[in-house]
C-alpha positions in Angstrom: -105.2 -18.5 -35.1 -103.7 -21.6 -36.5 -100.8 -21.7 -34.7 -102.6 -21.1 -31.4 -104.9 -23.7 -32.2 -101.4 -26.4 -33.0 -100.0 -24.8 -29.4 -103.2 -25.6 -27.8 -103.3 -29.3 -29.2 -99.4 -29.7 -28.5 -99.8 -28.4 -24.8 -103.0 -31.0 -24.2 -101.3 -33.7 -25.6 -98.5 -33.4 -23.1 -100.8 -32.4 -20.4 -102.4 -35.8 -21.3 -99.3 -38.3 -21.6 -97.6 -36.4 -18.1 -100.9 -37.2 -16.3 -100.9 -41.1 -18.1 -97.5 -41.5 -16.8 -97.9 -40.0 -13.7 -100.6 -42.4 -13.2 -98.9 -44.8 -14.0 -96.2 -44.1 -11.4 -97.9 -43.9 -8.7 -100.2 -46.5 -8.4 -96.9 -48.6 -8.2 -95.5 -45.9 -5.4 -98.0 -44.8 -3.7 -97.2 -46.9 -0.7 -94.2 -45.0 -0.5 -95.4 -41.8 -0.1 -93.4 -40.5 -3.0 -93.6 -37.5 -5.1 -92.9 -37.1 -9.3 -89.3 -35.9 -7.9 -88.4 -37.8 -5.7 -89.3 -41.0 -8.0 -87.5 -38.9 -11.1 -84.0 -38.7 -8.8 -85.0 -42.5 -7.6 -85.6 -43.8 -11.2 -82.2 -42.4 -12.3 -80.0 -43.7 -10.1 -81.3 -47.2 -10.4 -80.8 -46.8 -14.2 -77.6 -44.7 -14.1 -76.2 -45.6 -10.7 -74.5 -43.2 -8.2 -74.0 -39.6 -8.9 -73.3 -36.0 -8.0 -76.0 -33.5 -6.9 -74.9 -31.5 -9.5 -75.2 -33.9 -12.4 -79.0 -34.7 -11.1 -79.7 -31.7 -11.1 -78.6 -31.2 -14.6 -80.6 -34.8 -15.5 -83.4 -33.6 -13.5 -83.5 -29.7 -14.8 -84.0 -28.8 -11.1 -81.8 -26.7 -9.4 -78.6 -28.0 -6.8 -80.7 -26.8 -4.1 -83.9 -28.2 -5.4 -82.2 -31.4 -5.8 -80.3 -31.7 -2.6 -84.3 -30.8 -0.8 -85.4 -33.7 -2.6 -82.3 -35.9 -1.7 -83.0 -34.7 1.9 -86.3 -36.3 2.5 -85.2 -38.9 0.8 -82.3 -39.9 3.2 -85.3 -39.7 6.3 -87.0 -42.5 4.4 -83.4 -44.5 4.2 -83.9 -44.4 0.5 -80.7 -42.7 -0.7 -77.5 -42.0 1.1 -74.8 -39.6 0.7 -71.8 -40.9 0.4 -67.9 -38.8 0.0 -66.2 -40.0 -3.1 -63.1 -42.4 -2.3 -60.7 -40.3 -5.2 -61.8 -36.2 -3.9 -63.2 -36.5 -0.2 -65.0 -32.8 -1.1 -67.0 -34.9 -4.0 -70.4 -35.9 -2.2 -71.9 -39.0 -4.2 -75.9 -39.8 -4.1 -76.8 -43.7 -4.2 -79.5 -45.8 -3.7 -79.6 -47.4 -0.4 -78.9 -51.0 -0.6 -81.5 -52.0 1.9 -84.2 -50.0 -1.1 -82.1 -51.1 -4.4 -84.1 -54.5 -5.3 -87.5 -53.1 -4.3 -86.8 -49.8 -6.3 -85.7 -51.7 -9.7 -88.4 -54.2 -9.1 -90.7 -51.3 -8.9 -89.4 -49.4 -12.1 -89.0 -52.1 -13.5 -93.2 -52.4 -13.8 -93.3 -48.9 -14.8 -90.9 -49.7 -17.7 -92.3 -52.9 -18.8 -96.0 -50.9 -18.6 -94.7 -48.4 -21.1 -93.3 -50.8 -22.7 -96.4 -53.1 -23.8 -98.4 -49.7 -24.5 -95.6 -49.0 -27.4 -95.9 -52.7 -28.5 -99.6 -51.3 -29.9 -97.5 -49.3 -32.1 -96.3 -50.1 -35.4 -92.4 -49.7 -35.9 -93.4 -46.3 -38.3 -95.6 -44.6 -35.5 -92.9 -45.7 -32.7 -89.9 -44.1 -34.5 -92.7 -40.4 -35.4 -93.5 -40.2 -31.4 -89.4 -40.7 -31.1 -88.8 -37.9 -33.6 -91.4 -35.5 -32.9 -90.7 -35.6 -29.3 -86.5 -34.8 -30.0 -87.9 -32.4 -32.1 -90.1 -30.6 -29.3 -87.6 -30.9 -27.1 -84.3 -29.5 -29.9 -87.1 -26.5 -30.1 -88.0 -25.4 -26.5 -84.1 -25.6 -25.8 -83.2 -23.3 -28.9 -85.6 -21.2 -27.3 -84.5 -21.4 -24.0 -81.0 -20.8 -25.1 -82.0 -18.1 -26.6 -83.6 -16.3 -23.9 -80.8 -17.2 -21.6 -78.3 -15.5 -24.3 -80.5 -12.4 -24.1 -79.9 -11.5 -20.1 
């Protein structure tokens, strides 16, 4: 019973922080009309810069299919472009738009610096435990994932 009790209080807590941050997130996109994904794949390439469907996908854990829907709608809104890689011309590259680059990394930039004065509440101690219990959750669900992917 104990354990289901610890899963319970795990699962809320996440449930909790997901809806925090997606609150967070959109009150400073919802002009835009975007969804979680669609900000995700956004938020990425302004940090990361351009990249392949197939290494979103892997950063996003969504499927190439799932990712290239996303990258879709985003292209309508002039948000990302597609663009053929100068070095292997059957390499497609995703990017930022130039005309949406400054307001996207002003925008993330907010969602960011929020986060960032909500950790500033923590001591250095209680920063570094949500650090390490969250790789730890994370090493955990992936060891299990693995394993159930090693079992098909």
């Amino acid at each position: 019973m104990k354990d289901l009790d610890k899963s319970y209080e795990i699962i809320r807590s996440i449930k909790s922080v997901k809806e925090s941050l997606k609150h967070n997130f959109h009150k400073r996109f919802k002009d835009l009309n975007l969804t979680a994904p669609q900000g995700m794949l956004i938020g990425i390439l302004v940090r990361k810069g351009q990249m392949k469907i197939s290494d979103l996908s892997e950063e996003m854990a969504l499927s190439n299919s799932t990712v290239s829907g996303i990258i879709d709608r985003l292209e309508k809104n002039k948000f990302v472009e597609r663009k053929r890689s100068e070095e292997d011309r059957r390499v497609v590259m995703v990017d930022v738009t130039e005309s949406f680059r400054k307001e996207a990394e002003k925008r993330f930039k907010t969602v960011e610096d929020s986060l960032s004065t909500v950790l500033k509440l923590a001591t250095p101690e209680e920063e570094e435990k949500v650090l390490i219990g969250l790789d730890i959750l994370d090493k955990l669900l992936n060891r299990v994932k693995d394993d159930n992917n090693s079992e098909e």
